[in-house]
C-alpha positions as CSV (number, residue, x, y, z in Angstrom):
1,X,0.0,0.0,0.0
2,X,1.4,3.3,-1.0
3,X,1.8,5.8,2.0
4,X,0.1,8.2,-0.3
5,X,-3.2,8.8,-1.9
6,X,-5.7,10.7,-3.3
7,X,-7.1,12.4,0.1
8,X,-3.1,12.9,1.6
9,X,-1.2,12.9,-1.6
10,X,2.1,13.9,0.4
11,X,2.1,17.3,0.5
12,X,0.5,20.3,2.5
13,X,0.6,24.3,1.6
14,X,-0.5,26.8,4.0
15,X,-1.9,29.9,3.1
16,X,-1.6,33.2,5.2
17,X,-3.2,36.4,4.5
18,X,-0.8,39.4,3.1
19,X,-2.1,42.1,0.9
20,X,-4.1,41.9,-2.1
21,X,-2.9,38.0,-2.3
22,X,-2.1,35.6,0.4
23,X,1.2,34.2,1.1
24,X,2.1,30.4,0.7
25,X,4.2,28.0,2.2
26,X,4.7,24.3,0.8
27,X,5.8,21.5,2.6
28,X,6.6,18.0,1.2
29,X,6.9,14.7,2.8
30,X,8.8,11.9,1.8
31,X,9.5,8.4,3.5
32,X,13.9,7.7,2.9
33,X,15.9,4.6,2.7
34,X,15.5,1.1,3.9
35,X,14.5,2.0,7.6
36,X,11.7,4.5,6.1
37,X,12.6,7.0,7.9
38,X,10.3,10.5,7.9
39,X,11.7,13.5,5.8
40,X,10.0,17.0,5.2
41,X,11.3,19.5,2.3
42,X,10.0,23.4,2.7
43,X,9.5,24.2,-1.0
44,X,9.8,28.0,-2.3
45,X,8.8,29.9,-5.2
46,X,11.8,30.7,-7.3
47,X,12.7,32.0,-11.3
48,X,11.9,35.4,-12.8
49,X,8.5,35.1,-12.2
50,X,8.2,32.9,-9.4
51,X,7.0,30.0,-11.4
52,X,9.2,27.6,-10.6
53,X,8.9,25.6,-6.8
54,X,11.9,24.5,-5.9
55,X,12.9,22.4,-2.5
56,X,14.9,24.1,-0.1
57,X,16.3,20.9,1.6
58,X,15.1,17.7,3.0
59,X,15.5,17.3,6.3
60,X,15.2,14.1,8.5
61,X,13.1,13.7,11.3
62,X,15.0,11.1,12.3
63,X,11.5,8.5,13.2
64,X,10.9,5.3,11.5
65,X,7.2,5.3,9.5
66,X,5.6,1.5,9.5
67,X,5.2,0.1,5.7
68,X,1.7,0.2,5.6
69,X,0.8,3.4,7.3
70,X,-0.9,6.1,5.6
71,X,1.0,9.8,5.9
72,X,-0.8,12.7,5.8
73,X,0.4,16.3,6.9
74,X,-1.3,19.4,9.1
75,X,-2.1,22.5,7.2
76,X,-2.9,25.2,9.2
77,X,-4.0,29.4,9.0
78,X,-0.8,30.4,10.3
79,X,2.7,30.0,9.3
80,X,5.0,27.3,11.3
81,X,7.1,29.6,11.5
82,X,5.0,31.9,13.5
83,X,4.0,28.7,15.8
84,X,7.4,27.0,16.1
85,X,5.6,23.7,15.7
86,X,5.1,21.7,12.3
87,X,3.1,18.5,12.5
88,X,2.8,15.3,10.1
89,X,0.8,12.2,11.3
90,X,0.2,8.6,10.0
91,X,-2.3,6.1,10.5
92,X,-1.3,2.5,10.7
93,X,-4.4,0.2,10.9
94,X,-6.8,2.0,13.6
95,X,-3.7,3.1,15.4
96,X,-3.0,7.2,15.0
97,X,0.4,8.8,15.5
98,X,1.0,12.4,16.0
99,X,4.7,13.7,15.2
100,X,5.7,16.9,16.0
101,X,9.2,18.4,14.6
102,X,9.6,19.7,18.1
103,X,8.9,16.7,19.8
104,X,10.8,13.4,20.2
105,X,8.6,10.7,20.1
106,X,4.7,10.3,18.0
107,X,2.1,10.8,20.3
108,X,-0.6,7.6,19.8
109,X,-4.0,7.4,19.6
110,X,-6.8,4.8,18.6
111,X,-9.9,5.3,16.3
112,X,-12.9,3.3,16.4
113,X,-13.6,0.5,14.5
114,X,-16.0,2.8,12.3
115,X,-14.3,6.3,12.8
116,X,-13.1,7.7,9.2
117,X,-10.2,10.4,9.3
118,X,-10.6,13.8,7.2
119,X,-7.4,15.1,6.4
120,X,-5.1,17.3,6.5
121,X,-5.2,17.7,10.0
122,X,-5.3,21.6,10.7
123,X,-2.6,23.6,13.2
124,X,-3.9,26.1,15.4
125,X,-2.2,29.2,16.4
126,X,-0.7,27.5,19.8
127,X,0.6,25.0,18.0
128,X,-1.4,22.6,18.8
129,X,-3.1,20.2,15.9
130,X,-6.7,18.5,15.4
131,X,-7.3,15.8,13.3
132,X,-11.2,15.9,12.1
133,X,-13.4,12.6,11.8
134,X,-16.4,11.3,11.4
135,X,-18.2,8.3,13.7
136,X,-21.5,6.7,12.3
137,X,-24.2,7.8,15.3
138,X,-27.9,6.4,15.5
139,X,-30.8,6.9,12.9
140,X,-28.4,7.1,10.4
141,X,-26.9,10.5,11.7
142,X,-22.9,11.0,11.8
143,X,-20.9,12.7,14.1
144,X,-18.2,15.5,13.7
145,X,-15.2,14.9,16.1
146,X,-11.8,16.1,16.8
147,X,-8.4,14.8,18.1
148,X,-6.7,17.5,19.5
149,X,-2.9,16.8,20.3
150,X,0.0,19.5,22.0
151,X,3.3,18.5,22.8
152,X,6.5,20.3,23.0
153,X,10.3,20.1,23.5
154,X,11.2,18.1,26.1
155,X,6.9,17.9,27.4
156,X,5.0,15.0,27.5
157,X,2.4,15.2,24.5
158,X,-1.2,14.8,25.1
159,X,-4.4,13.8,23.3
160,X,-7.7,14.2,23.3
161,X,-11.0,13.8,21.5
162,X,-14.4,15.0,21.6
163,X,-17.2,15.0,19.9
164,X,-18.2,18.1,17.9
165,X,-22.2,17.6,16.0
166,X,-24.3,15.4,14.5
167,X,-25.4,15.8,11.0
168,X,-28.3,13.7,9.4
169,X,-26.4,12.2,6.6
170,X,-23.6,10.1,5.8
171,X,-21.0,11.8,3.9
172,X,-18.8,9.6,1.4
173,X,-16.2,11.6,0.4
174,X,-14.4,14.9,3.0
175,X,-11.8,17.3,3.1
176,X,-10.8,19.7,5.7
177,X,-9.3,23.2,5.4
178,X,-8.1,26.2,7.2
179,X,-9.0,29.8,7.1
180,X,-6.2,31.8,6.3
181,X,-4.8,33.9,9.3
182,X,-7.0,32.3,11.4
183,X,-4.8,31.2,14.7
184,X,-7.9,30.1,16.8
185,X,-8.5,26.5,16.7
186,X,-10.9,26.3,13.9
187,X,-11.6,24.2,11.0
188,X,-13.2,24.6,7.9
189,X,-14.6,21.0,6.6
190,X,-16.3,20.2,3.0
191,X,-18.2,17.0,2.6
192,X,-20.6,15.3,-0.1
193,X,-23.1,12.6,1.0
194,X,-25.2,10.1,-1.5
195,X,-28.9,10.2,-0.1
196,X,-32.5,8.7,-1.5
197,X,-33.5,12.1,-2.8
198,X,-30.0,13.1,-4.6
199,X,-26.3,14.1,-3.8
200,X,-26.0,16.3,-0.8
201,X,-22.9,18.9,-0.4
202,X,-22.1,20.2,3.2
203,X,-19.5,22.2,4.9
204,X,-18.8,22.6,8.5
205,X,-17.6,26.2,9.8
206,X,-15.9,25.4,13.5
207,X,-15.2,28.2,15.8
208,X,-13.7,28.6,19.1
209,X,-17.5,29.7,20.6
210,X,-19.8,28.3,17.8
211,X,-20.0,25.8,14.7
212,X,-22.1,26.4,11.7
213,X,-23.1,23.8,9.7
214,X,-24.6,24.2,5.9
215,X,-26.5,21.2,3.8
216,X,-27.6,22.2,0.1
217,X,-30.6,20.6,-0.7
218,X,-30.8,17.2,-2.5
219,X,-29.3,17.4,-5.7
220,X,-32.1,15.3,-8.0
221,X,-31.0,11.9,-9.8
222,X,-27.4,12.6,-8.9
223,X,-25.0,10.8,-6.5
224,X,-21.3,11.5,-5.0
225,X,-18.5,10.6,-6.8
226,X,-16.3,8.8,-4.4
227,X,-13.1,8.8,-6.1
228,X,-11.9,12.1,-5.4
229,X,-9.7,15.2,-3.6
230,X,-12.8,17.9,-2.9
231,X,-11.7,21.3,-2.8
232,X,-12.9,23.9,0.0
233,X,-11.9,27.7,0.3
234,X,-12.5,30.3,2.5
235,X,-12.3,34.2,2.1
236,X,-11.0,36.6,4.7
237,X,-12.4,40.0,5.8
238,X,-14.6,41.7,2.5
239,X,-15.2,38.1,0.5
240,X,-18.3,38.5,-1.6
241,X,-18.2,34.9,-1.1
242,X,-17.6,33.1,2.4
243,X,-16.9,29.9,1.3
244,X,-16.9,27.4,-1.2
245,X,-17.0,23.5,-2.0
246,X,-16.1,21.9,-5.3
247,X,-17.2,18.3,-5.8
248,X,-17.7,15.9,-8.8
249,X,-21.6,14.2,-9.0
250,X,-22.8,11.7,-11.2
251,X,-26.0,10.1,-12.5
252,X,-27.0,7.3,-11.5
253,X,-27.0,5.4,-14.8
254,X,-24.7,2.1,-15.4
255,X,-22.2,4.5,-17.5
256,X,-23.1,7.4,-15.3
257,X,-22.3,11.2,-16.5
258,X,-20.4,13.7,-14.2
259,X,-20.8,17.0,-13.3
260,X,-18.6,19.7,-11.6
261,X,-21.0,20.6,-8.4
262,X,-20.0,24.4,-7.0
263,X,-21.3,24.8,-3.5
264,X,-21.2,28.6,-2.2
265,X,-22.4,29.3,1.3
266,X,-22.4,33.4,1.7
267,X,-21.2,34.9,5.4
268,X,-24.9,35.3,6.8
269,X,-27.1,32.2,7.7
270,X,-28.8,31.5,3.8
271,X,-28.6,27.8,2.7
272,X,-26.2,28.3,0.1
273,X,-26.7,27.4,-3.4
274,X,-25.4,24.9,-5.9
275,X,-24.1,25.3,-9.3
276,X,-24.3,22.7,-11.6
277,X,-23.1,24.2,-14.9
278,X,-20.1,23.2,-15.5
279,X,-19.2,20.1,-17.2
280,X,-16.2,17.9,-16.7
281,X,-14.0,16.6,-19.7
282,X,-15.7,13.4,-22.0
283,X,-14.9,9.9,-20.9
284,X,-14.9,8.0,-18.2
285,X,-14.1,9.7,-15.2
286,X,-11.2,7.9,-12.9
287,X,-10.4,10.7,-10.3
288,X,-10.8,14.1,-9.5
289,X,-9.1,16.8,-7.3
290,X,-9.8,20.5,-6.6
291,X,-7.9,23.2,-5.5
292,X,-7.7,27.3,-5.1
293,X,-5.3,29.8,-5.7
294,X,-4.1,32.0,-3.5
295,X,-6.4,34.6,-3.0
296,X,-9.0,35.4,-0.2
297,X,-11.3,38.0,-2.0
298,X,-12.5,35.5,-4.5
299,X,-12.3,31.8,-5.3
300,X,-10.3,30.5,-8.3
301,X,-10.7,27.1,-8.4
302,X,-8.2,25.2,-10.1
303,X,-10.0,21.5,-10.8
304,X,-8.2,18.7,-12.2
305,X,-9.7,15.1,-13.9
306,X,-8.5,11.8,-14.4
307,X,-10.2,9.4,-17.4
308,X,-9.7,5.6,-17.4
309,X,-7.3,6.2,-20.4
310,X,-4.5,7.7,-18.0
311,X,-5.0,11.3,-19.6
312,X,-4.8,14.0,-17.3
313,X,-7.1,17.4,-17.7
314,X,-7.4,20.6,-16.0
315,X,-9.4,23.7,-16.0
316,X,-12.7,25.0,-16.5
317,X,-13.5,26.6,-19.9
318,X,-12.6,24.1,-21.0
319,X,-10.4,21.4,-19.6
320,X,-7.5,20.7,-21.5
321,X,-5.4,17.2,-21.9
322,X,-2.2,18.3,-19.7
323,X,-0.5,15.1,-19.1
324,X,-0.6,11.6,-20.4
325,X,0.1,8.3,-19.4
326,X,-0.8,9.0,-15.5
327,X,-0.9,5.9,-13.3
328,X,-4.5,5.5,-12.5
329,X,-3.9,4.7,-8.8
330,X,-2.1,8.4,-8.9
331,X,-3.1,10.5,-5.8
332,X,-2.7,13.5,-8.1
333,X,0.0,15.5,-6.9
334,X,-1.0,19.0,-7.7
335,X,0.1,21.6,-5.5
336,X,-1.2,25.5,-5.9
337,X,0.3,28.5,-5.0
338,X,0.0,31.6,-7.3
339,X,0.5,28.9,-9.9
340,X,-0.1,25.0,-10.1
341,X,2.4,22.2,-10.3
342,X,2.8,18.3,-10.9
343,X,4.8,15.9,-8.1
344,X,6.8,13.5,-9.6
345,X,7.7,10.8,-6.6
346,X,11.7,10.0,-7.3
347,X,12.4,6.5,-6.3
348,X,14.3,7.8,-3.5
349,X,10.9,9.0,-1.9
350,X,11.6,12.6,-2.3
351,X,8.9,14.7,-4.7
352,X,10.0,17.6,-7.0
353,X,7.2,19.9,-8.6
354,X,7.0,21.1,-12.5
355,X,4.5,23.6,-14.1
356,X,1.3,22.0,-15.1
């Protein structure tokens, strides 16, 4: 099992508000050498116009990762540098592990049996990181929880969970976001569920002091597409726009068709709306994943598509063919700044980033 995928594809960047534009800071992970052993990169924007994203160095945390854990990283509102603490976390079977670059050992936790992660986990302002899940509750509800973990150097870590809401459906497919500048502990979490009446999209606004949570209605004769990275933004200050969730739905027909599904949900306490308009690329769909550039006063969304015949497509009017030949297991490694970029995994386990 690869220690990547589509939801964690092995790579986090962190947005932080500054100006017209926010700032952006990319961070790589990559599993070294025969003993596995963790490795993070800080990747910067470089070349006459900043289009290329180059590493800075690897570094080694020096902690063994077990072959068939899954990796995923922390994102976070605020810069690690302004928190002194950077987080990356794995998940071997039900077992959870917390590493902190400040700390020496993981700190460990269990899920339940039926408890489904939503990465990234998000850092808060302290420095202190909550990983987001969901737990199947009774009458076909689910509930929101968090695993908060702290730890520092040369302090004993500490974990703890609690649970957070209920909401009526299931959700199939959930991603989980923060808003930039934001150094509260907070979360921002997307989510699409598959109900009787039609495909559902959700997202979860979590606060210090409150939590607001916004269902569109049933989307008629559609269903979630499970096979995807859904993409989730958040403005700052003046938005038009609060926030935003960008999901693929499909028909439910034997060779289904897809659609790109645009959920906005405005800062007061409307419903939200859904936008259906916008087609993806012809063929049969593989994957998906969605993403949004770096700006808080309006959403760019930078979607990308996977068919069955290993051709890659991005954009909206239209998507165009960008890459082909992709492994069809690929988590998709496309990471967005000002501009967008494609991982390629060396054999080594370190990841380097091109213009797409």
């Amino acid at each position: 099992m690869s220690a990547f995928s589509l939801a964690s594809p092995g790579f986090i960047t962190i947005h932080q508000e500054g100006g017209m534009f926010l700032s952006t800071e990319t961070y790589a992970i990559g599993v070294l050498g025969p003993r596995r052993i963790l490795h993070t990169a800080e990747f910067v924007q470089r070349g006459q116009e900043l289009e290329e994203l180059k590493p800075v160095k690897w570094v080694s945390w020096d902690v063994p990762v077990p072959e068939n854990a899954r990796i995923f990283a922390a994102g976070g509102g605020i810069s690690p540098g302004q928190t002194h603490q950077f987080w990356i976390g794995w998940l071997a079977e039900r077992r959870l592990h917390m590493q902190a670059l400040m700390q020496e050992k993981p700190i460990e936790a269990e899920l339940a049996a039926d408890e489904t992660p939503i990465f990234p986990a998000i850092t808060d302002g302290s420095g202190a990181v909550s990983l987001y899940t969901w737990r199947p509750a009774p009458g076909g509800a689910t509930a929101l929880w968090r695993h908060t973990f702290t730890g520092g150097i040369k302090k004993p870590g500490t974990a703890n969970a609690e649970a957070l809401s209920e909401i009526p459906g299931r959700p199939l497919v959930s991603v989980a976001a923060a808003i930039p500048s934001e150094a509260a502990a907070h979360a921002l979490i997307g989510w699409t569920e598959s109900g009787s009446e039609g495909a559902v999209l959700g997202i979860a606004v979590i606060m210090p002091a409150r939590m607001r949570v916004v269902r569109s209605k049933p989307l008629r004769d559609l269903v979630s597409f499970a096979n995807q990275r859904l993409g989730v933004w958040a403005g700052v200050k003046t938005a038009a726009g609060q926030y935003q969730l960008a999901a693929v739905v499909q028909s439910r027909a034997d060779a289904p068709t897809h659609r790109l599904a645009i959920f906005n949900v405005g800062a007061d306490a409307g419903e939200g709306r859904v936008n259906l308009d916008t087609p993806v690329p012809p063929g049969r769909l593989q994957a998906a994943a969605f993403d949004y550039e770096r700006n808080h006063l309006q959403a760019m969304l930078d979607p990308a598509y996977l068919t069955k015949d290993g051709n890659l497509w991005f954009g909206r009017t239209p998507p165009m063919i960008k890459r082909r030949g992709i492994d069809l297991d690929s988590p998709l490694p496309i990471a967005t700044t000002s501009y967008v970029y494609w991982g390629t995994r060396a054999p080594d386990g370190t990841i380097s980033f091109e213009p797409l």
